[in-house]
Structure formats: C-alpha cells, structure tokens
N, C-alpha and C positions, 0 to 999 in steps of 0.2 A: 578753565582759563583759555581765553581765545589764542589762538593760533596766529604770529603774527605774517604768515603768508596768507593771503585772502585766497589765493586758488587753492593754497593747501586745504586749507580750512572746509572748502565747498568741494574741491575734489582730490582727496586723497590720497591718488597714485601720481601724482602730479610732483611730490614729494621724494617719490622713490629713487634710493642710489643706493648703488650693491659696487664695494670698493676692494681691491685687495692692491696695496701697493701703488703702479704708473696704470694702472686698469681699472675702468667704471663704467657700469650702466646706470644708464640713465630716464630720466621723463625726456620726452623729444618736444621743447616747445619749437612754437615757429622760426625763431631764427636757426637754431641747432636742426630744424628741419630741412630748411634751406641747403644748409651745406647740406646735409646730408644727401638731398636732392641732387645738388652738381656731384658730391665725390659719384656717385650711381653711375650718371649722366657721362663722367668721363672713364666708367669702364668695371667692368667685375668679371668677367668672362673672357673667352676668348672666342672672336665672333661663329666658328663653327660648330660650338658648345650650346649647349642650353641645360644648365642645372634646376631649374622652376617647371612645375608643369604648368602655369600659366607664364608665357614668354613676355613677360612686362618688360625684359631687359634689351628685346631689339628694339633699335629705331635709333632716328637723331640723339644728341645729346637732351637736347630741350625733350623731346618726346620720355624718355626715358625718367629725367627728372620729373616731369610732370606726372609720370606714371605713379612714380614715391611719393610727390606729393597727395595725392587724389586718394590712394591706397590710404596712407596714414589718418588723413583727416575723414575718412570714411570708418575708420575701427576706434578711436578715441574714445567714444562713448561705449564699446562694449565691456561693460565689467560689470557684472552681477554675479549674482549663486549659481544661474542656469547656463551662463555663458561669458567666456571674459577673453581679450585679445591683449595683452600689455606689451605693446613695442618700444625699447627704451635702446638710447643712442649706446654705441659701442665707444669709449673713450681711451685713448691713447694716450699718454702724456702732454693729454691737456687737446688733441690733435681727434678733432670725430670719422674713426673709421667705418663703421659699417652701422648696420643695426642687428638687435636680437631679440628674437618675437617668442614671446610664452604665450598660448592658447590652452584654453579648455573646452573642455561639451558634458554637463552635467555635472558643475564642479563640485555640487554640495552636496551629490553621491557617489562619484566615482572618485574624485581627491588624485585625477589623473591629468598629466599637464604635455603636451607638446611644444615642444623647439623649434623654431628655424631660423635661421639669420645670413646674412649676406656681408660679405667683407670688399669695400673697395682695392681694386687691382694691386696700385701701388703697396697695398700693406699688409697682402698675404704672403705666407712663406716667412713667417715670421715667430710666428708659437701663439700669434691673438687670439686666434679660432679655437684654440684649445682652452685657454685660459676663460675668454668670456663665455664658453660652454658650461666650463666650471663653476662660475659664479652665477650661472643660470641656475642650474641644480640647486645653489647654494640656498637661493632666493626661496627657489618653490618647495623646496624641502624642509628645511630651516625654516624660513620666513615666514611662509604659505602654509605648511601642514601636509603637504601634496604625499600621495602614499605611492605614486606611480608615477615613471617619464618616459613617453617615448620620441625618436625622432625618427627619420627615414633619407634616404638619399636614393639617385640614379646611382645602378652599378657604373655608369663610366666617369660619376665625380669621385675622382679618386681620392681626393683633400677632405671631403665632407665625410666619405666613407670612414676614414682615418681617424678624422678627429672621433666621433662615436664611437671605434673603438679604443683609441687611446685613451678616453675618458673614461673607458668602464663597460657601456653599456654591452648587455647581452646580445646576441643575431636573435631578431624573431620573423625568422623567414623574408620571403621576397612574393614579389607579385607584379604584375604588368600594369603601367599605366599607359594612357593614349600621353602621347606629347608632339607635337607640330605633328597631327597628322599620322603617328606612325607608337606600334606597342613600346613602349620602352621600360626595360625591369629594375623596379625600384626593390630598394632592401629596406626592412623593419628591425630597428633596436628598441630595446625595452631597458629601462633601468628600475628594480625594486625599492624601494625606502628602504630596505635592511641592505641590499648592496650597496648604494649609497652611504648608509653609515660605513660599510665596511670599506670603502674608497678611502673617507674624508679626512683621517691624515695623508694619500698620499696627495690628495687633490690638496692638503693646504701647502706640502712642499713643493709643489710644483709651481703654486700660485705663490710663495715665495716672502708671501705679507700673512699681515692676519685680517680676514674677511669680516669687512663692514656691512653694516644693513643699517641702513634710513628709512623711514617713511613707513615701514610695511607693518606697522602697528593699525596707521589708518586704513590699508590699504584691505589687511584682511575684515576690517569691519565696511568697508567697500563693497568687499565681494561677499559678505552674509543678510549683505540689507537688498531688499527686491528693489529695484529701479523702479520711478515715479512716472507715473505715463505723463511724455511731452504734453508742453501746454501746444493748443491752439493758437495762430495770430489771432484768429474770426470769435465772433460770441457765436 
C-alpha cells in the first residue's frame, strides 16, 4: 500500500518521531531547520567556553546559523549499513530547542551508536538534556536493534558530563583532544543494551509518558539496504 507521504515513502527517516509526553525528536525539514539555525545563532554557550572540538559555534549570529545549516544539509544523505548520521529536531511543547545526532561507523557489525546534541541557551537548565538523551537510547535500542552506546564530553562541560551519567551510562576512561589550538581531556561513557534494559523503567519515570516511535519501521529497512550510487547530470 503506498505511503501517503511522498518523502516518506522515498526516504524513510524522514518519517521518524520518538515522543514521550511535551518532548519529540524529530526529522529536521527545511523550515524546522531554519529556526533551528537562529535558536544556534543566538547562543548555546558561554562565549569563553567551547564544548565542540570543532568550534562551529563562534562567530556572528548569521555565521553560526549558517554553520548548522551547511553541517545539516551535508549529513542527510548519510544512512546506510556502513554509515548513518540521523539528526532529528529537539521538541519542546511544540517550541524547537536544540538538536540530537545519533551516528554510527559499521553499523551492520558493530550495532554500536553515538550521541551528540546541542541545546539552545535560553532552554537549558531545565531537565531537556536528560530526557531527549533518553529518548535517544529509546530509539537506537528499541527501535534500531543497537547492542552498544556511547557518548563523550570535555571534562570542563559540566552539564554534558552530568547528563551521561544521570542517564545511566558507564566512565570508559578519558583521553586528550586538540581543541582551538591547545590538549583538552575528553571523558568516554559506554552504555550496554543489557544496561539499558536494566535503566528502562527508571528512564520511563523520569520521562513521565509512555515512549512513542514513528517511522522507524522504514527507517531500519533504510539502514539494511546499500545506497544506490548518485546519478550523473553528464551522459
């Protein structure tokens, strides 16, 4: 039976929402990217900080925005067996806060996923970071099949730090990255698919609803099919 979304239909993740209650992620189209792009652009840091080892978040407002845009529209296309990037909008009561990026590297052997995701200024310190952490897990675990998650943070983000271990995850060590110039020591969390189980009542009272999934029917038949090599404009 066709699909009566046409993008659904042709591309699968496009579909995806992971809901629990006043909280959703989401597919990032062009408009919902837009804002996303300004909330960036008027702030997520505090300017003598840098939580990213690549620093996309200094500069003008425009600069910054455009930095999310160009990023976003550059990773869309990755979802296959071998490699997949799924960046889906952070939703607030209806209000797009941040974003939150699930990656992988060899996903149809390793069944292991990475986190990252960024909250605009005004709408941390609030309990978001924790909860669409949670529904991150929910997705690639549940949803996805994932046997493995990890994430990482700078020891001096102290909120990032926090929320991976509020959620669960294990310390698996630390290690030096360059950042603007200079070593700076990042920490490694590991979450197992049997920890995970063993969280997931308390992650569902925390999340406070009961955990939706959309989409992700298509999505892991997405990520099992090889991608079709680009056509040429030229014969």
């Amino acid at each position: 039976m066709p699909h009566s979304d046409a993008l659904a239909r042709l591309w699968p993740a496009s579909a995806v929402r992971v809901r629990a209650g006043d909280l959703e992620l989401r597919w990032i189209d062009d408009d919902l990217l837009v804002e996303l792009a300004e909330l960036a652009g008027r702030g997520i840091h505090d300017p003598d900080r840098m939580p990213f080892e690549h620093p996309w978040s200094r500069g003008s407002a425009d600069e910054v925005a455009r930095s999310v845009l160009t990023y976003q529209w550059g990773v869309r296309n990755r979802l296959s067996p071998t490699t997949f990037a799924l960046e889906l909008a952070v939703v607030h009561d209806g209000v797009p806060v941040g974003i939150q990026g699930i990656t992988a590297n060899d996903w149809s052997v390793l069944r292991r996923i990475t986190t990252g995701s960024w909250l605009g200024r005004e709408h941390q310190g609030r309990g978001v970071g924790t909860r669409m952490r949670m529904l991150a897990l929910h997705l690639a675990f549940e949803g996805l099949g994932a046997r493995e998650a990890t994430s990482g943070a700078f020891a001096d983000n102290v909120s990032s730090n926090a929320v991976s271990r509020r959620v669960g995850y294990d310390s698996d060590g630390a290690f030096h990255v360059a950042r603007e110039g200079e070593a700076a020591l990042h920490h490694r969390y590991v979450m197992s698919r049997e920890r995970w189980e063993s969280l997931r009542a308390d992650h569902a009272t925390r999340l406070g609803s009961v955990i939706e999934l959309e989409g992700v029917d298509g999505l892991r038949t997405q990520l099992e099919t090889p991608p079709s090599e680009p056509q040429s404009a030229h014969a």
